[in-house]
C-alpha positions in Angstrom: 260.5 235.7 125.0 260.5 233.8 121.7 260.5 230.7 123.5 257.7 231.8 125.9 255.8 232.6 123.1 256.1 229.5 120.5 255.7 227.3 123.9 252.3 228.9 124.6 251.0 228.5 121.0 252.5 224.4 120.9 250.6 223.7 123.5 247.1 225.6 123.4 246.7 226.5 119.9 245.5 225.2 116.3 247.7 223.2 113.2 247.7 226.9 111.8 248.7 228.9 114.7 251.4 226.4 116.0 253.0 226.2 112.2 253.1 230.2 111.5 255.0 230.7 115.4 257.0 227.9 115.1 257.9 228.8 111.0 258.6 232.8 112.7 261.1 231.0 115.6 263.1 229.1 112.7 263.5 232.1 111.0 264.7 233.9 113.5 266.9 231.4 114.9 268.0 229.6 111.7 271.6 231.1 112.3 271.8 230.2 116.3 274.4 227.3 117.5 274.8 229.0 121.1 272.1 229.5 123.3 271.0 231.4 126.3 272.0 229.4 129.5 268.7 231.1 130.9 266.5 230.4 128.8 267.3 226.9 129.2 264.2 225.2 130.7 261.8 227.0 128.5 263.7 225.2 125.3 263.3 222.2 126.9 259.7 222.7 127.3 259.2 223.5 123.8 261.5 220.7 122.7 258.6 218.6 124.9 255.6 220.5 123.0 257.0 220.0 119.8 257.4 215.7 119.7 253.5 215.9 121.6 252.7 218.2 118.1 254.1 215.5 116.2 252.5 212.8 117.3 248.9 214.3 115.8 247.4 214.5 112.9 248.5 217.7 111.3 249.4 219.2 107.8 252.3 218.3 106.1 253.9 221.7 106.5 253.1 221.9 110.5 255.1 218.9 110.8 258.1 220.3 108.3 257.7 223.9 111.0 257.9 221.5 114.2 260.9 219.3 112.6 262.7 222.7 111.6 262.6 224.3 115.4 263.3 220.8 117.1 266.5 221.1 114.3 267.8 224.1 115.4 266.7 223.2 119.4 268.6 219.9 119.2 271.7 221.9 118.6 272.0 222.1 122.5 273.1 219.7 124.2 271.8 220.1 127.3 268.7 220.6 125.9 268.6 217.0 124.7 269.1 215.4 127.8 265.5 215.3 129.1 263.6 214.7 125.2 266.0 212.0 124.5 263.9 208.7 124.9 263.3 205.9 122.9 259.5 207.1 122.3 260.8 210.4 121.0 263.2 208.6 118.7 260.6 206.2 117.0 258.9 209.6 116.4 261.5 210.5 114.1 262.0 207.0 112.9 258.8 207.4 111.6 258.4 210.7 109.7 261.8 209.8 108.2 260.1 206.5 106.9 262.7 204.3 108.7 259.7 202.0 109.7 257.9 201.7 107.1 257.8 198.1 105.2 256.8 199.1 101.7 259.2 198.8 99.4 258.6 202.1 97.6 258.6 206.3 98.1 255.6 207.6 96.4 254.3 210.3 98.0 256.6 213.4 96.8 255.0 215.6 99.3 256.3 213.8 102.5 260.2 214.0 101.2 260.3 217.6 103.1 259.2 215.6 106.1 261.7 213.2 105.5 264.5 215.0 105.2 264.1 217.3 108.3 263.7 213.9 110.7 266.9 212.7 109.2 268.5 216.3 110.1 267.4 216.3 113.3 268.4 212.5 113.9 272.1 213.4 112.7 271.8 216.3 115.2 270.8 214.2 117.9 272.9 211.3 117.7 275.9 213.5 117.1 275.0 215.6 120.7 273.4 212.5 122.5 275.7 209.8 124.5 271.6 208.4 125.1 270.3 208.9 121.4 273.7 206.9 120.2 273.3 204.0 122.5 268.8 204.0 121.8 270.2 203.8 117.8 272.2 200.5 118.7 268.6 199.1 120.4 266.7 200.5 117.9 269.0 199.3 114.9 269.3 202.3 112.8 271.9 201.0 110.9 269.5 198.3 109.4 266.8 200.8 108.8 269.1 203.5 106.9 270.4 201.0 104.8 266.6 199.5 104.1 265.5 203.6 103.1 268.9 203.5 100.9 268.1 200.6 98.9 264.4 202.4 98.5 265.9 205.4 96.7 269.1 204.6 95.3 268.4 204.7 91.9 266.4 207.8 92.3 268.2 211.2 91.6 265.1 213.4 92.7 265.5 212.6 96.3 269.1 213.3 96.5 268.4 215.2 100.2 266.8 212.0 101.3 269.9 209.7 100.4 272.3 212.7 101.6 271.3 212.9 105.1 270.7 208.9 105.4 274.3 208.7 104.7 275.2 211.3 106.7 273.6 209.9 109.9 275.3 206.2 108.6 278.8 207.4 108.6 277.8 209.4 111.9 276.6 205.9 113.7 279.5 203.8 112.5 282.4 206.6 113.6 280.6 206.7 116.8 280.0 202.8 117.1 283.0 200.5 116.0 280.9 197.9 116.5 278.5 199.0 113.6 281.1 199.6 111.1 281.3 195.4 111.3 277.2 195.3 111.0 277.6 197.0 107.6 280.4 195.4 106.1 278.9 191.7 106.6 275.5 191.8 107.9 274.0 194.6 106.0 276.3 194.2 103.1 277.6 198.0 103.3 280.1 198.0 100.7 278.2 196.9 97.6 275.5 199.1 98.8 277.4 202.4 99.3 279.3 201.8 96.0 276.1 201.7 94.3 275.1 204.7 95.8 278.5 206.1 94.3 277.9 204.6 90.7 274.2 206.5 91.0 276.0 210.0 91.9 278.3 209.6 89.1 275.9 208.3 86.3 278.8 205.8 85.7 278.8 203.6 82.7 280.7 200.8 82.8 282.8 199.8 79.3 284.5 196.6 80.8 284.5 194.7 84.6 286.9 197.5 86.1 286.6 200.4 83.4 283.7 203.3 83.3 283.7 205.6 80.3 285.0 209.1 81.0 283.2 212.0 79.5 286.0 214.6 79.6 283.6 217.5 77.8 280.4 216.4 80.3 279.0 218.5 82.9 280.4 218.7 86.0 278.2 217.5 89.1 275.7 218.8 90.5 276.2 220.4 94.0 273.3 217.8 95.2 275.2 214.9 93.7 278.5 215.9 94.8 277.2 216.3 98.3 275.6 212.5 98.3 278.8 211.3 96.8 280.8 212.5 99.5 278.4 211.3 102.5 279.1 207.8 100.9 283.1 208.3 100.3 282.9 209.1 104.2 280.4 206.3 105.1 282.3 204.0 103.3 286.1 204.7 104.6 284.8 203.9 107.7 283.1 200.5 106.6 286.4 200.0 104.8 288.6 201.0 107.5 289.6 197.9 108.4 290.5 195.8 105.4 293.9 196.3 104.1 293.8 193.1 103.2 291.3 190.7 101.2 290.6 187.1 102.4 288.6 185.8 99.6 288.1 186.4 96.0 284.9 188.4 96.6 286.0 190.6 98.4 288.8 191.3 95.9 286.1 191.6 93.3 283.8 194.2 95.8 286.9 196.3 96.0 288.4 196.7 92.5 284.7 197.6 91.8 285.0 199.9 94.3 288.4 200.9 92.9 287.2 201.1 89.7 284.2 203.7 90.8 287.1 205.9 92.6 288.7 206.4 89.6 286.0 207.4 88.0 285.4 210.0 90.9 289.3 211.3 90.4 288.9 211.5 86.4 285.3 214.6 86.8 284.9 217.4 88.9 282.2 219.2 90.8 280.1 222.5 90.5 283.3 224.3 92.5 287.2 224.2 92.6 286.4 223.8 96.3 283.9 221.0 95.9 286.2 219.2 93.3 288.9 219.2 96.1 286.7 217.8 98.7 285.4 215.3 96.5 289.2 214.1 95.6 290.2 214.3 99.4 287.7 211.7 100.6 288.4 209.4 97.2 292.1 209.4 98.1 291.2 208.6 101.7 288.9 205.7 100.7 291.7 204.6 98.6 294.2 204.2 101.4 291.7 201.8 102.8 291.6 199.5 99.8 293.9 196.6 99.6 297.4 197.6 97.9 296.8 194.5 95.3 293.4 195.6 93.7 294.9 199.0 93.5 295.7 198.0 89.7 292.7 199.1 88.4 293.5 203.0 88.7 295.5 202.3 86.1 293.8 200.3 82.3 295.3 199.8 79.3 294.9 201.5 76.2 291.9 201.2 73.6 292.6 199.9 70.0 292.1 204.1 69.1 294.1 205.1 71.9 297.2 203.1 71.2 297.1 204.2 67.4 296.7 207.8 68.7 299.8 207.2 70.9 302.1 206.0 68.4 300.8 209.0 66.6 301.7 210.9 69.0 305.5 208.9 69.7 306.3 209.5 66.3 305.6 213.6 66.6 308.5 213.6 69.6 312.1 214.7 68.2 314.4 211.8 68.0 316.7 212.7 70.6 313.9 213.0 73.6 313.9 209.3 73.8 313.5 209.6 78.0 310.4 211.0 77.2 308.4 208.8 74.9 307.4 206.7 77.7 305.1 209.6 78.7 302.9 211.3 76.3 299.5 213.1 76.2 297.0 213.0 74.2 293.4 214.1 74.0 294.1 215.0 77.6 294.8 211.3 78.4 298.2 211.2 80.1 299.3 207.6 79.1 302.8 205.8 79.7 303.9 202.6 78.4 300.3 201.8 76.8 298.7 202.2 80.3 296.1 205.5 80.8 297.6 207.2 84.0 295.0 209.8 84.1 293.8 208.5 87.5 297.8 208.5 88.8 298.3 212.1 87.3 295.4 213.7 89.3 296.7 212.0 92.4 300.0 213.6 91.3 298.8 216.9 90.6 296.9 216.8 94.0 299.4 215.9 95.8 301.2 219.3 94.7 298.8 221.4 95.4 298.7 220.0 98.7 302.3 221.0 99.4 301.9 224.1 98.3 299.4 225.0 100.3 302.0 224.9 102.8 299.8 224.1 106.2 297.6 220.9 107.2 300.7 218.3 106.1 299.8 215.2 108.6 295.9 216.0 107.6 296.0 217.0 104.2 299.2 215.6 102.6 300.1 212.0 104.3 297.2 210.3 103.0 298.2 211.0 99.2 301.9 210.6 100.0 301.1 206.9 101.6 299.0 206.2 98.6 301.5 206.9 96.4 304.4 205.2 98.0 302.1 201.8 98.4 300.8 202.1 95.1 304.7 202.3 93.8 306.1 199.7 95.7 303.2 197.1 94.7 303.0 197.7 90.8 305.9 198.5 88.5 304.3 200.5 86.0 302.5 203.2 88.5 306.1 203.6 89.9 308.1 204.1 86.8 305.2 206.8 85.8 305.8 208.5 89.0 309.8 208.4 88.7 309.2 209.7 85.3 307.1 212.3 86.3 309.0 213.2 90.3 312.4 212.2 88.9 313.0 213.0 85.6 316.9 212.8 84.4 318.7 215.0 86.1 320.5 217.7 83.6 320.7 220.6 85.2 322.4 220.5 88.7 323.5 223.3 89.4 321.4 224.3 92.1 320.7 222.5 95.8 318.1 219.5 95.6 315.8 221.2 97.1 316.2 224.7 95.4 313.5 225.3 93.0 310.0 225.0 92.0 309.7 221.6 90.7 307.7 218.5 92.4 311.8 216.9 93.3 312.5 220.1 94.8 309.1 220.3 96.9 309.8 217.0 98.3 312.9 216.7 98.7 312.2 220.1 101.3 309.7 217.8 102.8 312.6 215.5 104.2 314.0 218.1 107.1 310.4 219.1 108.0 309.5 219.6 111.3 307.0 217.5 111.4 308.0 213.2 112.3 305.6 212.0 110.4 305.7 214.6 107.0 309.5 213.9 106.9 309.3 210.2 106.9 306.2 209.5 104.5 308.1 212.3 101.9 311.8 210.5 101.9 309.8 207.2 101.8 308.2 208.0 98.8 311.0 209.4 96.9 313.3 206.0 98.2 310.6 203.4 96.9 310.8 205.8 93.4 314.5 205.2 93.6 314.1 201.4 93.9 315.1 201.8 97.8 318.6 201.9 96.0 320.7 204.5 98.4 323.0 205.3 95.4 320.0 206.4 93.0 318.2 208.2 96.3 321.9 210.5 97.0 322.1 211.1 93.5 318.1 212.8 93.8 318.3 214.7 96.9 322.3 214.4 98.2 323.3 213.1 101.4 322.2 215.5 103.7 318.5 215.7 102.7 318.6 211.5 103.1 320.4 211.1 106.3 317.6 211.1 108.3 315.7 208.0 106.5 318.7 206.5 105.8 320.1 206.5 109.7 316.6 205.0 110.3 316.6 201.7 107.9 320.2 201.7 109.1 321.8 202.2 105.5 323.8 204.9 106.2 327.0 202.9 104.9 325.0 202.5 101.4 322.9 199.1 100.1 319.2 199.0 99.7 316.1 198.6 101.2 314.4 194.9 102.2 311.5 195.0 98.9 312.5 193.5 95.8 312.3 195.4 92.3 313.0 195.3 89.1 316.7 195.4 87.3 316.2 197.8 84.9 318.6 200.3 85.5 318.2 204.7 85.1 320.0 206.1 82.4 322.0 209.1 83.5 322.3 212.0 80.7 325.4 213.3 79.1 324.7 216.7 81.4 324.7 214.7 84.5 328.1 212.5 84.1 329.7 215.0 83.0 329.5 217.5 86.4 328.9 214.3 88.6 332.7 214.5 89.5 332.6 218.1 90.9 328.7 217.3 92.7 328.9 217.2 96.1 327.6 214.5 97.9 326.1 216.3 100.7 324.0 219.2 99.1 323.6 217.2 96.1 324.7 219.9 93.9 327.1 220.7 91.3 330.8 222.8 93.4 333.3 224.4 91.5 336.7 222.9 92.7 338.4 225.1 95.4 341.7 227.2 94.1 344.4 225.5 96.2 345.7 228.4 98.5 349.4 226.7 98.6 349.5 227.5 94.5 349.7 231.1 95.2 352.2 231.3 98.2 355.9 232.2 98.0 358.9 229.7 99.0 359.1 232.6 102.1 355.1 231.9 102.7 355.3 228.5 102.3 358.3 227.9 104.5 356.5 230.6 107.7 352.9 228.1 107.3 355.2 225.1 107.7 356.7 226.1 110.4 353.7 227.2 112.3 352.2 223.8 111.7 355.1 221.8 113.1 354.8 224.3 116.4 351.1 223.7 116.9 351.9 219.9 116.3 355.1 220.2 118.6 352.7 221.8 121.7 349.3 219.0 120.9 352.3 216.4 121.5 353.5 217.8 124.8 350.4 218.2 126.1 349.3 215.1 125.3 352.7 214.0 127.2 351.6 215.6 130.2 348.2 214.2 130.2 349.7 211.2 129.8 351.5 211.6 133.2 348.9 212.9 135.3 346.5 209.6 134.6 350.0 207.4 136.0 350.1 209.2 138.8 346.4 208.6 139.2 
């Protein structure tokens, strides 16, 4: 009936009639993503009324009421199949000012209309095989990036540059093809970072370095939403280029580094938007080359190495272990490097495993990251050893008994899951120096079997990667119970009582002679065995 109705006002009534029916339908429907198989045809219809609508001359808010309906109408699928043409798309093209050839958005009172053609075009290409392949002909990846460049320094049309990335990192997941189109023709990844350093409001203190305002505002939920369109847009631009061919490129992606750690160092309006936001920076950063990783991590500031060695000389004497790793003014810092960007990886990687579900989704991407950014720079890894493998002392419980990030991980190593299990041990073996003696000594034999049995080191040695000679320093604690641990749990056993200690000579003699009984009847029948295969 609703459809009957709006359809009769589209197509015989005024701007004003159509625009209060149509406005009535979206509020009705606003909430509707399944639809009536029999009212099928009359949707259709009115899908048909609505682009005729749009093609006159009417108000402003008639064409925000017909974009609205053909939103929620384009949620159907099937419903799409007969408006889908190229005529109808260069509709939308329009209103959402992906034709124009000015340079500028003046008019403040078309960015409704804008915005609602760009939801509808995400809607459309997302449902339509035929809208995907008339974006390739009608190069919409050329156009989106043109509107970007129009507002990216603009923070009032945030909803503009949302949904333009949006309907980006929709066309290049559906098209591989595109994602090449942005990286080299349309120069998508100094674009899209730029977008990034807008969102953020970064300043930039040196080449690679961005100053961090720990007592600012968090983002807005507008600019956390655009930054996390382009995080997405851009790890699939990126997601092909785990290595760099030429000095540029190095450069494009230690700025785009640089802006990442930026990203990991502020939060957004929520707990739940701050996650997100971290989630697609760490998956962005899987996709940048392991060697221009080096700028999550900077060194100090003339103040911030005086405040350290303040802050060295406050430790007691005897905790030399830990004056590698100090904080200060919330700045974790380690060997006159700021690790803040490593420590939220760190700390997200924990809550990760404690949220105990999603592991191949939600925790393998941080866990790779971790392990590559260990194995290519030194000080990274000795910050996370420092942190994941502190000295052992106490080992009196199992490996992975407790609460601590060891004892998380080391669980991680019999999980169920292939791939969890792997990416877990091989993190904790690259913080061991892929030395199978430090690894045991960690999380015991048991717990390492299963890595171990697959680089075929079961007998002992070390892994294939070169590191570093510096050797751990085991405490006082440790060497002193490492002759009672047990190699397989990896924990500290109490020697067994030797039974024999409290027998009699009459008990002794009675468990002797049973012995040489049960070895007397193995011998006989292995005799007779013996004979059988002869006579064979």
């Amino acid at each position: 009936m609703d459809e009957e109705r709006a359809l009769y006002i589209v197509r015989a009534g005024e701007a004003g009639a159509i625009e209060r029916v149509l406005r009535d339908y979206s509020d009705k429907h606003r909430a509707t993503f399944k639809f009536e198989s029999t009212d099928e045809d009359k949707r259709k219809k009115l899908c048909e009324g609505v682009f005729k609508v749009l093609v006159k001359d009417i108000p402003t808010t008639c064409q925000v009421s017909c974009l609205e309906v053909l939103r929620i109408l384009s949620r159907d699928k099937k419903v799409l199949v007969p408006v889908t043409t190229k005529e109808n798309m260069q509709i939308l093209l329009r209103l959402a000012k992906l034709n124009e050839s000015d340079d500028s958005l003046e008019k403040v009172s078309e960015f409704p209309v804008i915005v609602e053609s760009l939801k509808c075009l995400c809607n459309i290409v997302f449902n339509s095989q035929m809208a995907q392949q008339l974006s390739l002909e009608l190069n919409l990846a050329a156009k989106l990036c043109n509107l970007l460049r129009k507002c990216k320094d603009r923070k009032f049309i945030n909803d503009i540059k949302c949904f333009d990335l949006r309907l980006l990192f929709l066309l290049s997941l559906l098209h591989t093809d595109i994602r090449s189109q942005l990286r080299y023709e349309l120069q998508g990844l100094p674009l899209l970072t730029q977008i990034l350093e807008s969102a953020f409001s970064i300043k930039w203190t040196d080449e690679y370095e961005s100053a961090i305002d720990h007592n600012g505002p968090p983002l807005s939920p507008q600019e956390t939403d655009c930054a996390i369109e382009a995080l997405k847009a851009l790890f699939n631009v990126t997601v092909d280029s785990w290595k760099v061919h030429k000095e540029s490129d190095s450069h494009q992606f230690r700025v785009m580094a640089a802006v990442l750690r930026h990203c990991l160092l502020i939060v957004g309006p929520t707990e739940d938007k701050t996650e997100e936001l971290h989630s697609n920076a760490v998956n962005l950063l899987s996709n940048v080359p392991v060697s221009c990783l080096d700028v999550l991590i900077c060194p100090l500031t003339h103040e911030e190495t005086a405040q350290e060695a303040t802050t060295l000389d406050e430790l007691p004497s005897d905790k030399t272990a830990e004056k590698e790793t100090v904080l200060k003014n919330n700045t974790m810092v380690y060997n006159g490097m700021n690790m803040e960007a490593i420590h939220v990886l760190l700390n997200f990687m924990e809550k990760r495993i404690d949220k105990g579900s999603s592991y191949r989704e939600g925790l393998t991407p941080v866990l790779s990251l971790l392990t590559e950014c260990s194995r290519a720079h030194r000080n990274i890894r000795k910050f996370l050893k420092d942190q994941v493998l502190p000295p052992l002392r106490d080992v009196t419980n199992r490996p992975e008994v407790g609460s601590t990030v060891r004892n998380k991980l080391v669980r991680l190593m019999t999980h169920v899951d292939l791939g969890v299990k792997q990416i877990a041990a091989e993190f904790l073996f690259v913080l061991c120096k892929e030395r199978v003696d430090s690894l045991l000594k960690y999380t015991g034999y048991g717990n390492a079997a299963g890595l171990l049995a697959a680089r075929g080191l079961l007998a002992g040695g070390r892994g294939d990667n070169w590191y570093s000679e510096d050797e751990d320093t085991d405490t006082e604690e440790y060497k002193n119970a490492k002759p009672n641990i047990n190699l397989i749990t990896g924990h500290l056993e109490e020697p067994m009582p030797n039974p024999i200690d409290e027998m009699t000579e009459e008990q002794k003699e009675y468990e002797a002679m049973k012995l040489v009984n049960m070895l007397d009847k193995l011998s006989r029948r292995a005799d007779v065995k013996d004979l059988h295969q002869d006579g064979g």
